[in-house]
N, C-alpha and C positions, 0 to 999 in steps of 0.2 A: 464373387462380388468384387466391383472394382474399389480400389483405393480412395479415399475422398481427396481431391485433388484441391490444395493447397498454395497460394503466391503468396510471396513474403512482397510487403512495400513498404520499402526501406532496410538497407542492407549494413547500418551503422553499425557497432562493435556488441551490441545488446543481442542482436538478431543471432548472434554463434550462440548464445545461450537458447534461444527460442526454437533452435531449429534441434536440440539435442532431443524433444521426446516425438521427433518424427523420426528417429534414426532405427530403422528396423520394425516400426510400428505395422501391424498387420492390417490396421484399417485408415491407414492418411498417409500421403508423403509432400515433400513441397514439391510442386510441381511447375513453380515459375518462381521470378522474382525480377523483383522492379527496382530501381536504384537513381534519382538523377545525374548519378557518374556512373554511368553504363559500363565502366573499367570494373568496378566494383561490382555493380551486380554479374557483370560475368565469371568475377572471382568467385565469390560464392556460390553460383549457380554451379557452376565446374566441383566444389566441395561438397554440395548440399545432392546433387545428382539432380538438380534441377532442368527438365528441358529446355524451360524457353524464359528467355529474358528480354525483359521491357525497358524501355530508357522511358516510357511515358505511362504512367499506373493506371489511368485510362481504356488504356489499348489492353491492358489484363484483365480490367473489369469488363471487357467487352466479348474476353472471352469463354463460352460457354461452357467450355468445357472444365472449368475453373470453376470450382464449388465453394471454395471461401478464401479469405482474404487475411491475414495479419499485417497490421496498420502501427508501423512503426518507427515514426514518424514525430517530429517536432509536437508540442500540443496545441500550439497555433492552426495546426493542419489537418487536425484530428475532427473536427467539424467537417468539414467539406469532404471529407475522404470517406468518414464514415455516412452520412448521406449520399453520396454518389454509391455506395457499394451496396448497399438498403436496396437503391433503386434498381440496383443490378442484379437482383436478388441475391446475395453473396450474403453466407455465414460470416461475423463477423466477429474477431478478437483488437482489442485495441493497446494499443499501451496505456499505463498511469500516468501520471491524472488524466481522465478521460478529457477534457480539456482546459478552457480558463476561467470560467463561470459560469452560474448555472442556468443563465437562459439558454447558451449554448446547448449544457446538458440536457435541456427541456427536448430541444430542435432534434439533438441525435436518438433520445428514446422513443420521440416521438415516429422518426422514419424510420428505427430500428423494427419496432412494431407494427408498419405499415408494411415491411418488408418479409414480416412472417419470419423473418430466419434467425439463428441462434446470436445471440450479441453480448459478451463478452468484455469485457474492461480486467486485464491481468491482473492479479496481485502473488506475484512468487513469492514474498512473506510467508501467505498463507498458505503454502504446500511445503516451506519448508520443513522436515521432518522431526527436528525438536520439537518447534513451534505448534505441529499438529499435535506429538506426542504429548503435550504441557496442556494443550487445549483437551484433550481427554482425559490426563488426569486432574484437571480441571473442574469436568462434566460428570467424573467418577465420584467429587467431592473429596478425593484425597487431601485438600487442605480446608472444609467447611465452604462456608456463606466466603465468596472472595469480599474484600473490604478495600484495598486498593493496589493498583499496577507501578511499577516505577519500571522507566525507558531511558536506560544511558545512547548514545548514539558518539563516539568519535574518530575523526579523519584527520589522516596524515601526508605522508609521502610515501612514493615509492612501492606501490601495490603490484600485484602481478602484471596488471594490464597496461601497458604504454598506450595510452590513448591520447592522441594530436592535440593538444591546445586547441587548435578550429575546431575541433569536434566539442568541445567542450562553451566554446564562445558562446552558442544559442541559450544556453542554460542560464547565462546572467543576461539575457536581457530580457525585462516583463513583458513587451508587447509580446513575445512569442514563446517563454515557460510559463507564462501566468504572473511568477509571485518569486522565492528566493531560491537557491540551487537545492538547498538543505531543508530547512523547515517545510517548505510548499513542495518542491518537487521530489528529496526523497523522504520529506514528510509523508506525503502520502500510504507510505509503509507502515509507518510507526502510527498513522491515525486506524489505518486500517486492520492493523496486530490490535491495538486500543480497543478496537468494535467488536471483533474477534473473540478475543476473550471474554470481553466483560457486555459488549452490548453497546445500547447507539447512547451519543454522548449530548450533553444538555446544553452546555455551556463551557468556554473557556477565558481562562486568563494566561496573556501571554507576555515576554520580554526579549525583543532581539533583538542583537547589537551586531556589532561588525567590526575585526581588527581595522582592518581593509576598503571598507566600503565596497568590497565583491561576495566575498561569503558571510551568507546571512547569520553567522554565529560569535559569540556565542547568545545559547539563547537558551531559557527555561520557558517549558508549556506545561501550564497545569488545565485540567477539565474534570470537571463533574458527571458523573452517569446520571440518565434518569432512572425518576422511578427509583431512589433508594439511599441509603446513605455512604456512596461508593466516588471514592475519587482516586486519578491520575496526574503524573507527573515525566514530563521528559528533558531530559539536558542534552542540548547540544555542544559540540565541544571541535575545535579545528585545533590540532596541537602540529603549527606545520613546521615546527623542527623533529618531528617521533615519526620513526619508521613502521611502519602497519606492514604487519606478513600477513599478506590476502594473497589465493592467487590470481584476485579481480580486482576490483576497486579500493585504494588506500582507508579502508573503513571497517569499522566493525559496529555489533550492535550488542546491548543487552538486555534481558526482558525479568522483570520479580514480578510475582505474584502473591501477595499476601491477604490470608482467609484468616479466619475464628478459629481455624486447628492451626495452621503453620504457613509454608512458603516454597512457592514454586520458581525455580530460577534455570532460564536460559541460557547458558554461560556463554556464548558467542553467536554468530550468523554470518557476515559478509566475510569476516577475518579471521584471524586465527591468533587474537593477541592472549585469549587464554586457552590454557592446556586443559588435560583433561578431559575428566565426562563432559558430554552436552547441555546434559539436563539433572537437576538435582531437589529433592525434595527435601524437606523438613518438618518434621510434625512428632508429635510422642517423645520427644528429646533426643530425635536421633536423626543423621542423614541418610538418606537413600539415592546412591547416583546411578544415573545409567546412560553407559555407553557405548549400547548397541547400536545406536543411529547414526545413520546418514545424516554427517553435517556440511558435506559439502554443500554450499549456498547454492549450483548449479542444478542440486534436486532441487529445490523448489520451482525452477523451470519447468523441470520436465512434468511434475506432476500439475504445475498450473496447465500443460499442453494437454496430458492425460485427460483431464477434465474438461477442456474445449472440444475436444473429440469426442470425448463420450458425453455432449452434450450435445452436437452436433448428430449421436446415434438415437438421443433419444433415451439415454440412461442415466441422465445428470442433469442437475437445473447448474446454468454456467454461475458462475463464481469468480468474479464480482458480477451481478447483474449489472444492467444500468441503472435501476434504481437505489442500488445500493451501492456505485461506484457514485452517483451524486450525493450519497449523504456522507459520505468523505469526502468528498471534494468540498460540501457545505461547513466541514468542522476546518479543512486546512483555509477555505476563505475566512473563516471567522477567527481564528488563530491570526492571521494576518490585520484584519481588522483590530482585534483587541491590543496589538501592538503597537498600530500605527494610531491609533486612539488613545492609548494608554487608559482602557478599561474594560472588565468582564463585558463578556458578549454573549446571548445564548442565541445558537445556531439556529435554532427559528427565525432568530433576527432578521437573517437574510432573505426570507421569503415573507415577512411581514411587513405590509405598509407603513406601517408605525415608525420599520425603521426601528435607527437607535432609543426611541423610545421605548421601544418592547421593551429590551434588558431591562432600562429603568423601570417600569412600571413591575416586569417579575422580579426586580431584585427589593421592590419596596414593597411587595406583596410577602417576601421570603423572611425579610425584618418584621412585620408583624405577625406571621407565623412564628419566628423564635421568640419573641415578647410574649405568647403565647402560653407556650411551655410550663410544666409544670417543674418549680426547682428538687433535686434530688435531695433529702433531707439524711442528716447522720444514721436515724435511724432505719431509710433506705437502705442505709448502706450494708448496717450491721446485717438486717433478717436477706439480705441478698447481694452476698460476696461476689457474682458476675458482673454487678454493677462496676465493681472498681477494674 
């Protein structure tokens, strides 16, 4: 059986990670790759053992013998490319955020599905291997009823990767990332770890500031789960005199998860600012760490690729879908809203004609539900000690 034959478009610094779970894979390899510095994509083509290289992405999509496409690319461009590839019937993977808003996202799920083929929006978060690990004992119940997540997220200097300044220039301007470098673009992770674990998110309240007036931090996001009495919190944080030992990007991440029995915690992902195990539990008055896993951050590549392919065989539904890469993308534009408004937002908003009134009218609906309530009285309390 032949290889499912594979172009990369866009050959940026991201793309060395994308191409690690074709390496030796028994059913895909890259089989082209497209680049508008043709220098470039022939560099990696030469690395990647890719045949044939495009200066025009076009001319790959035109190739038939080209079974699907990874699109990784600006998200300004992420529209156009991934319609054009639909049409060309090409399997398709995209990068994060799938693009800048959501009627765009309507237009690509829309031709994704017209195209019959597999459609993909990456989240390497979510393969990476603590992360997975936390999320099953999670689902195991090892810490109860979860009750709320808290997300530290911060970046420094001096990361493994030397990446160009111009390579980074697109990322601060909003007509073509959408929104901020941080909160919006590698929010996207931290919204989509958020859904992950606990489920899709109701409403948020948010604060962004900026030393700089280039990076959009620091900044606190808090949001609400539906459906329950479950809430979140994330800090962002640019400490740009602190040296971050990553061997990729100047950043690290962390994840808690706090239930009815105890607490699940992440200890690192992008960096390596803490030692030790990866992942550690607590419940019964005692810790349990483990660290067996894969923490290099570049697994979660390979296993978001693992999943493209065996979606692409017909053994996996892809992850992120696109309906499910829009309803992150729905919580990072209302994260952005609630900031630049300076009030809670619930991510329905954005798809209701109401508008900013929605929030208002479910937040005045949620104050006469707690007027409601019945008060917990002393002796509540006494004939039932779980109350307190």
């Amino acid at each position: 059986m032949q290889k499912i034959q594979v172009g990369f478009i866009g050959c940026g610094r991201i793309s060395d990670l994308h191409a690690l779970g074709y390496r030796n894979h028994p059913d895909a390899e890259i089989a082209a790759v497209s680049d508008k510095d043709v220098r470039i994509a022939e560099k990696k083509g030469n690395e990647w053992g890719a045949r044939k290289i495009y200066a025009d992405y076009r001319e790959m999509l035109d190739d038939a013998d080209i079974d699907a496409v990874e699109i990784l690319t600006p998200q300004k461009l992420h529209e156009q490319m991934v319609i054009e590839a639909a049409a060309a019937g090409k399997h398709i993977l995209v990068q994060k955020p799938m693009t800048i808003d959501l009627a765009s996202a309507d237009r690509m799920i829309q031709a994704a599905k017209a195209g019959g083929k597999v459609y993909k929006v990456i989240e390497n978060y979510m393969y990476y291997p603590p992360i997975r690990f936390a999320k099953q004992l999670l689902e195991a119940g090892e810490i109860g009823t979860p009750i709320n997540m808290r997300i530290k997220f911060i970046s420094g200097t001096s990361g493994g990767w030397d990446v160009p300044k111009e390579a980074w220039a697109w990322r601060m301007e909003e007509n073509v990332a959408g929104r901020g470098m941080q909160t919006f673009d590698h929010g996207h992770h931290m919204w989509a770890i958020a859904w992950f674990f606990m489920g899709e998110i109701e409403r948020v309240c948010a604060w962004i500031d900026s030393y700089n007036n280039i990076v959009d931090c620091p900044s606190t996001i808090m949001w609400k789960y539906k459906g329950g009495i479950q809430y979140g919190i994330c800090d962002y944080t640019h400490a740009y005199e602190m040296h971050v030992p990553s061997d990729y990007y100047a950043n690290d991440e962390w994840f808690e998860m706090n239930g009815s029995k105890g607490m699940i915690l992440v200890h690192r992902c992008t960096g390596k600012i803490t030692p030790g195990p990866s992942v550690s539990v607590f419940k019964g008055e005692k810790w349990q760490h483990y660290d067996h896993l894969d923490s290099d951050w570049a697994a979660g590549f390979v296993g978001a690729t693992q999943n493209f392919i065996a979606a692409m065989k017909g053994e996996e539904a892809p992850q992120l879908s696109g309906e499910q890469a829009r309803k992150i993308l729905a919580v990072a534009l209302a994260i952005q809203k609630s900031s630049q408004e300076r009030r809670e937002v619930y991510v329905d908003e954005l798809d209701s004609p109401e508008g900013a009134e929605y929030s208002r009218r479910k937040i005045a609906e949620e104050i006469v539900r707690r007027g409601q309530r019945t008060m917990v009285t002393l002796d509540d309390l006494k004939n039932n000690p779980r109350l307190l």
